[in-house]
N, C-alpha and C positions, 0 to 999 in steps of 0.2 A: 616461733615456728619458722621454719627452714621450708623455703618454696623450693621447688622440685626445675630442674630444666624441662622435662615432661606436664607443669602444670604450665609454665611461662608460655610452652609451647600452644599447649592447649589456649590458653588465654588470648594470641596473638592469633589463632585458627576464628575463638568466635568473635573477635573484632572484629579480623574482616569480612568474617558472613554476615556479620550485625550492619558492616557498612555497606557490601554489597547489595543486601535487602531494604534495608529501611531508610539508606540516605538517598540525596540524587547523586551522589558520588557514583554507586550502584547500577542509577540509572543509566548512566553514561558510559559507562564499562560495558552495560550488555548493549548498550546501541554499537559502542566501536566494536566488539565481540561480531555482534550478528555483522555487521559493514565488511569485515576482515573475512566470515565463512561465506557469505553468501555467494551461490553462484546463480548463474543463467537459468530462467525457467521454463520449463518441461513443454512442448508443447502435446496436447492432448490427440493419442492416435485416429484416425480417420474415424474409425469404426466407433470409437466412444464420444464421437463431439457429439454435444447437444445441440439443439437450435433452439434461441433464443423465442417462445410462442408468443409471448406477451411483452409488447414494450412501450406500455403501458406500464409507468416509475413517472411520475409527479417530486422532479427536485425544484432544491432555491439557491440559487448562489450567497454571496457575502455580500450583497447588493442588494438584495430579498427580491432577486427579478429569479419568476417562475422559469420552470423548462420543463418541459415533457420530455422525456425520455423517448417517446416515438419521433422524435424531430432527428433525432440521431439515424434511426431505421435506413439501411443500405448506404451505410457509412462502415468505416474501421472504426470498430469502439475500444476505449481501453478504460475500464475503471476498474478504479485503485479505491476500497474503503478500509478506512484506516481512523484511526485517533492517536493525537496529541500525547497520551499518557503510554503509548504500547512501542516500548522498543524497538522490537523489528520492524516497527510503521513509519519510524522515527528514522530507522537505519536507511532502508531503502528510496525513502524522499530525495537525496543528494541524484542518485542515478534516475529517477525519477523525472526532475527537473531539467538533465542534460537533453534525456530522450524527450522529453516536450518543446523544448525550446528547438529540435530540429526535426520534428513533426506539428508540430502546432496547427501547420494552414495546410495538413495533408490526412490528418488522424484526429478524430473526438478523443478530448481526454474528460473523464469526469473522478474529479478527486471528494468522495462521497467520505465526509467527515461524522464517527459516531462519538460526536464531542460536546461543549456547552462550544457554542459561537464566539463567545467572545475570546475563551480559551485559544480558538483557532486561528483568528483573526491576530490574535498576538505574537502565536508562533512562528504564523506565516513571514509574517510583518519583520518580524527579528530575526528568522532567517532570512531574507529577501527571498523566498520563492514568487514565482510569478503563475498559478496552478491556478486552472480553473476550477475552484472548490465550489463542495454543494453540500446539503443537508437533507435530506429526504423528507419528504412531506405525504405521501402515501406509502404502500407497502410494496417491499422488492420485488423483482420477478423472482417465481421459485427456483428457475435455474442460477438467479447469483445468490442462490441463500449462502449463508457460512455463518457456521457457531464460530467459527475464530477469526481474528486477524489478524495481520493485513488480510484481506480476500482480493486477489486482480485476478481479471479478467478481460483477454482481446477476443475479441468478437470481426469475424469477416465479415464484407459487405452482404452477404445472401443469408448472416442471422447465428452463424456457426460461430459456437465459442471453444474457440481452437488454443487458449491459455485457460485454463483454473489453476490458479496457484494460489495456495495455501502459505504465508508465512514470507519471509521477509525472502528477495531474489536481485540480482543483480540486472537491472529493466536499461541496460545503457552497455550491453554488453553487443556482442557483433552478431550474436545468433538473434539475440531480440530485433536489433535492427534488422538483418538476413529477413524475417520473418515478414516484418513491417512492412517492410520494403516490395515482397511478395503480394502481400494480403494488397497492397492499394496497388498494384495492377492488374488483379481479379476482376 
């Protein structure tokens, strides 16, 4: 039986979807994918920000030391929830990490992990990020709910969350800082 240059073809098509899907080969490709698209996130117009009612969110760091979430209250928040296994979570950590290391002692950051711990504890580790990670121990407020993620969200000091972004964004960009930079002289 005589193979076809149109079956070769085809053959060489489902390998790489086979790898793209089901190796970490795959995995890697869609993290530099979204890293290469990602741009600056949307800030949310005047008239649609929400204010944060309750803040009232019981997290744990990777230390298993408690935090309220109201301890943040009439601060810049910025959290990031994210996991380990989700590409664009994966993608946008590198800008991430830049933009906390020069906000750190000026902005709350809370990197709320939907992961097993140990998992995270690994990743971190292996990447060297230096992230104030947490895990959630009661239930979110309803304005950060999100069926998907990454879900981030900056929050002004008076409760307004002036970022909801959906999906992977480039957070180390000059409009992000522009912004930061705004909200902590409110």
């Amino acid at each position: 039986m005589k193979v076809s240059k149109e079956q070769i073809s085809n053959g060489i098509w489902l390998l790489a979807i086979a790898l793209i899907l089901f190796t970490p080969v795959g995995f890697h490709l869609r993290v530099w994918v979204t890293k290469f698209i990602s741009a600056s996130a949307d800030v949310v117009s005047v008239e649609e920000q929400e204010t944060l009612a309750d803040y009232h969110w019981r997290l744990v760091d990777v230390e298993g030391k408690h935090t309220d979430f109201k301890s943040f209250e009439g601060k810049v928040v910025v959290v990031n929830i994210w996991a380990t296994w989700c590409p664009p979570c994966v993608a946008e950590l590198p800008s991430f990490a830049e933009l906390y290391e020069d906000y750190k002692d000026e902005v709350v950051f809370a990197f709320v992990a939907n992961d097993d711990k140990d998992k995270v504890e690994q990743f971190i580790e292996k990447k060297g990020y230096r992230l104030p990670i947490y895990f959630q121990v009661s239930s979110i407020p309803k304005e950060l709910m999100s069926k998907s993620i990454p879900a981030t969200y900056i929050i002004s000091k008076s409760g307004k969350i002036v970022v909801d972004e959906k999906g992977a964004a480039n957070w180390n960009s000059d409009k992000t800082r522009t912004l930061v930079d705004q909200l902590i002289l409110e």
